[in-house]
C-alpha positions, 0 to 999 in steps of 0.5 A: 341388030343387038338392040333389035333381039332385045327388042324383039325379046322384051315384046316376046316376054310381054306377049307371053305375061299378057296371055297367060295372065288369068286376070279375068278368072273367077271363083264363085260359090252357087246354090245347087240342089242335090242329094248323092255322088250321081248328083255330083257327078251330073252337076260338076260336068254340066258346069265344066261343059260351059265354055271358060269353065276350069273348074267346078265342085260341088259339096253335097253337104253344104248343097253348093257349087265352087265354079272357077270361070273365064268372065271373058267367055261365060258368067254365072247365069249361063252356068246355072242355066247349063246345071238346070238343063241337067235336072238340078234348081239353082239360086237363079236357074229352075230344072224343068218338070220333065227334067227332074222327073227322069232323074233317078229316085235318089236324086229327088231332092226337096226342092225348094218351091216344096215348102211352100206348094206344101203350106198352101196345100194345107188349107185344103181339107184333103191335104190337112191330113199331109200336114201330120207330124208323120207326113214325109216332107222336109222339116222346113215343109212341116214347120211351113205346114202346120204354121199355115194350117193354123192360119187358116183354123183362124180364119174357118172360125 
């Protein structure tokens, strides 16, 4: 009888380690477009409401989200995809139009197909006049901007 309380004790011991073991549990840091605290709150809960997400956060300076996850139960896509589905492009998820359109006015970030939409624009002879150092894009967008103009001075002379 002894011998099977010890037994009995050990499997329990084991049976224990084994569950609360976190073996499969991941932290990976995301890409993720956002400007403000209703951004952060937005991005933080669409990822924490992936099933296997523990954990998420994200730095509204760096534009990065810190998920910790279960690989057992979710992966990186399904929580980008969630983060998208809530108005907020990803390395790897893009938010719909209509999406992005109805989020607020403060949380219109820049997003990053911007740039270049911008610089192809700028060929056009009514959106050279968009490409002043007075138009309202981004820097990355002027510098994409006025180094594509350029180009195609080059190639109208």
């Amino acid at each position: 009888m002894r011998k099977f309380k010890i037994l009995l004790g050990l499997c329990l011991v084991a049976f224990w380690t084994a569950s609360f073991a976190n073996g499969d549990e991941k932290t990976k840091n995301i890409k993720t477009y956002g400007n403000c605290g209703m951004c952060e709150e937005r991005i933080e809960t669409a990822a924490t409401n992936v099933k296997g997400v523990t954990a998420a956060s994200w730095d509204k300076a760096k534009k990065v989200l810190t998920v910790t996850f279960d690989s057992q139960k979710t992966d990186l896509l399904a929580i980008e995809k969630a983060v998208a589905a809530a108005g907020h492009d990803t390395e790897n998820a893009k938010a719909k139009d209509e999406v992005y359109d109805n989020l607020h006015g403060c949380c219109k970030y820049v997003r990053p197909e911007s740039s270049s939409k911008t610089a192809k624009a700028c060929c056009s002879k009514e959106a050279k006049a968009s490409c002043s150092p007075k138009a309202s894009c981004d820097k990355k967008a002027k510098a994409s901007c006025i180094s594509k103009q350029k180009s195609c001075s080059k190639k109208s002379n």
